[in-house]
TIZA-105422 format. One record per residue (C-alpha): x, z, y. Coordinates in steps of 0.05 Angstrom, whole numbers, plus 5000, padded with zeros to 4 digits. Example, Ala and Ser with C-alpha at 12.3 -4.5 7.8 and 13.67 -1.06 7.14 Angstrom:
2
@c1->5246&c3->5156&c2->4910
@c1->5273&c3->5143&c2->4979
***
This chain:
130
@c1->1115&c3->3626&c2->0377
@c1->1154&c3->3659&c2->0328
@c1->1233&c3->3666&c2->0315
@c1->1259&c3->3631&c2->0259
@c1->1289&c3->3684&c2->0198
@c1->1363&c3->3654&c2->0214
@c1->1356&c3->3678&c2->0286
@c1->1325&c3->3739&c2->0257
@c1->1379&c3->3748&c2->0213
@c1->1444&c3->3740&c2->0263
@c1->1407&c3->3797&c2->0312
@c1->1397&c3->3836&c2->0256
@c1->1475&c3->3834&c2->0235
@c1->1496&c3->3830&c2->0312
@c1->1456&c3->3910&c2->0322
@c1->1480&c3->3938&c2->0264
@c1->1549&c3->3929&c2->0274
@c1->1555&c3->3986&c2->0321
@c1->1630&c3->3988&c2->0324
@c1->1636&c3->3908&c2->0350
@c1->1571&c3->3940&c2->0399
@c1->1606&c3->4003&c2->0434
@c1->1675&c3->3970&c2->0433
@c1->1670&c3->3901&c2->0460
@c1->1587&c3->3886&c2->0473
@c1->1567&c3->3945&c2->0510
@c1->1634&c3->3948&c2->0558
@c1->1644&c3->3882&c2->0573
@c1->1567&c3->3887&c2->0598
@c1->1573&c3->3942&c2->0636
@c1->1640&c3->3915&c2->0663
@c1->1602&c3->3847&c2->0692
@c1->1544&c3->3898&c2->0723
@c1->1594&c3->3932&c2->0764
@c1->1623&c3->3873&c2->0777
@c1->1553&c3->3830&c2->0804
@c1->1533&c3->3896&c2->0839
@c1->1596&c3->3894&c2->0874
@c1->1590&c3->3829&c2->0898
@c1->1527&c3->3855&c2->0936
@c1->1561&c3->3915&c2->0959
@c1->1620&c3->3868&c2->0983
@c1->1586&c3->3811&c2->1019
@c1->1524&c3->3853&c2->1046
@c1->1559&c3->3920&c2->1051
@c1->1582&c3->3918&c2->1133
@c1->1503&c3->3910&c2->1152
@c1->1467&c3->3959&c2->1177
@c1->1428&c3->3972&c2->1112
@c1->1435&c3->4023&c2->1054
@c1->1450&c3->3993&c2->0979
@c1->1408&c3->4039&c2->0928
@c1->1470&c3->4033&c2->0866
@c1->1430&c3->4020&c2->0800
@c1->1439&c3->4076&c2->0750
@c1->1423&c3->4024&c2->0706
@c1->1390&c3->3949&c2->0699
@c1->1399&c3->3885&c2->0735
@c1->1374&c3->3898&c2->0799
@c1->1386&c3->3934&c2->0854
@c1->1349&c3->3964&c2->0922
@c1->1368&c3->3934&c2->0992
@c1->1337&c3->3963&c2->1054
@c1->1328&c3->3916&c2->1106
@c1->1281&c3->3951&c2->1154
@c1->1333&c3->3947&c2->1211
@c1->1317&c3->3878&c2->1209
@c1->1247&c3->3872&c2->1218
@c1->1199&c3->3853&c2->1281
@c1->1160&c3->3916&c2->1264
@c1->1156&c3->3966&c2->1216
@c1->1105&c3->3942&c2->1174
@c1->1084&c3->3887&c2->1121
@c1->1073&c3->3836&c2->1162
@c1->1146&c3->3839&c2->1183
@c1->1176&c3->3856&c2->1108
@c1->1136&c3->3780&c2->1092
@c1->1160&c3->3741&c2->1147
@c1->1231&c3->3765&c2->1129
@c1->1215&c3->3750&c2->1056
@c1->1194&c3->3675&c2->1082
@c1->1246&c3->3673&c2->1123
@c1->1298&c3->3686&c2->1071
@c1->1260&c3->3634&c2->1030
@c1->1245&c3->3578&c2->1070
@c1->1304&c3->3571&c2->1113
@c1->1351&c3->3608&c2->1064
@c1->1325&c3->3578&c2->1002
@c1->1332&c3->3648&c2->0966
@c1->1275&c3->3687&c2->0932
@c1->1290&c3->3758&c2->0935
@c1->1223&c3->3807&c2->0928
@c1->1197&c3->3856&c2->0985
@c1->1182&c3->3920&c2->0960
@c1->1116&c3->3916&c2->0985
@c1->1105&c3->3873&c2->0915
@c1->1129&c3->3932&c2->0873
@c1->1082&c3->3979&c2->0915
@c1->1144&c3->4009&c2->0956
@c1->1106&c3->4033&c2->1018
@c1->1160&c3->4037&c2->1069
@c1->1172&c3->3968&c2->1101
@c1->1231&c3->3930&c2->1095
@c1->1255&c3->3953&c2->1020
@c1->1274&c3->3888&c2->0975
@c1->1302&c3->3874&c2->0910
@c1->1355&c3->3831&c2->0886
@c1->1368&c3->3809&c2->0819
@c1->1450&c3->3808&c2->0815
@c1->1452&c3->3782&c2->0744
@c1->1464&c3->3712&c2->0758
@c1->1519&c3->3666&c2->0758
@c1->1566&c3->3693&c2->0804
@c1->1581&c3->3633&c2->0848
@c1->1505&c3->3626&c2->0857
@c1->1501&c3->3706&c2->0870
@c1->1549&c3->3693&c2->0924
@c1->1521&c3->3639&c2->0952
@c1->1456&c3->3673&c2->0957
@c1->1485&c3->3731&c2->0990
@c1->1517&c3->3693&c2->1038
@c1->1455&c3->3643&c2->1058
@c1->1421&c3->3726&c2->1065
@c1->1474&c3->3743&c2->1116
@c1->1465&c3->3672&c2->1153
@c1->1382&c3->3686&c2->1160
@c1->1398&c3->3760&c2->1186
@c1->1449&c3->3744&c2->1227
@c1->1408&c3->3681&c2->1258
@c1->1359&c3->3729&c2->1290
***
């Protein structure tokens, strides 16, 4: 698959116009990261879990671990199924990324923000359910 030269053409004139990029591209993106991340921070914030804030990217670290059976895999992936299955949200354990302390997952807050929300929400339903 290749990208056709008019495509080429309008990212080529979109990078180097590096005034319209520091002055309206690269704010207004950073703007709607704090903005998603906050949602997280907001909704999930008064459990008892700690938030890792992104330094940069569209993800962030959640640490569920107070919320699992045990302390180990087998608990981060029933909680992982759990949110899943009954929540219908796909958030990854850490365990997937080679995170060796139980109970670590990411979340992808880059998403519409009315579905962000929701998903939050349906994450506070499972781990309040318990």
């Amino acid at each position: 698959c290749s990208v056709s030269p008019h495509i080429q053409n309008v990212c080529k004139n979109m990078l180097v116009d590096t005034e319209w990029l520091d002055t309206v591209y690269f704010p207004n993106n950073l703007k709607r990261l704090r903005n998603s991340f906050g949602n997280v921070k907001n909704i999930l914030g008064d459990l008892n879990i700690r938030i890792v804030e992104p330094s940069a990217g569209l993800f962030c670290w959640i640490d569920f671990s107070a919320y699992l059976k045990k302390q180990d895999k087998a608990s981060e992936i029933d909680l992982f199924t759990k949110f899943f299955e009954e929540g219908k949200v796909y958030i990854v354990p850490g365990s997937e990324f080679g995170c060796t302390q139980p109970g670590w997952f990411r979340i992808i807050f880059t998403v519409n923000e009315e579905l962000l929300k929701e998903g939050l929400h349906r994450i506070r339903n499972i781990l309040f359910s318990k």
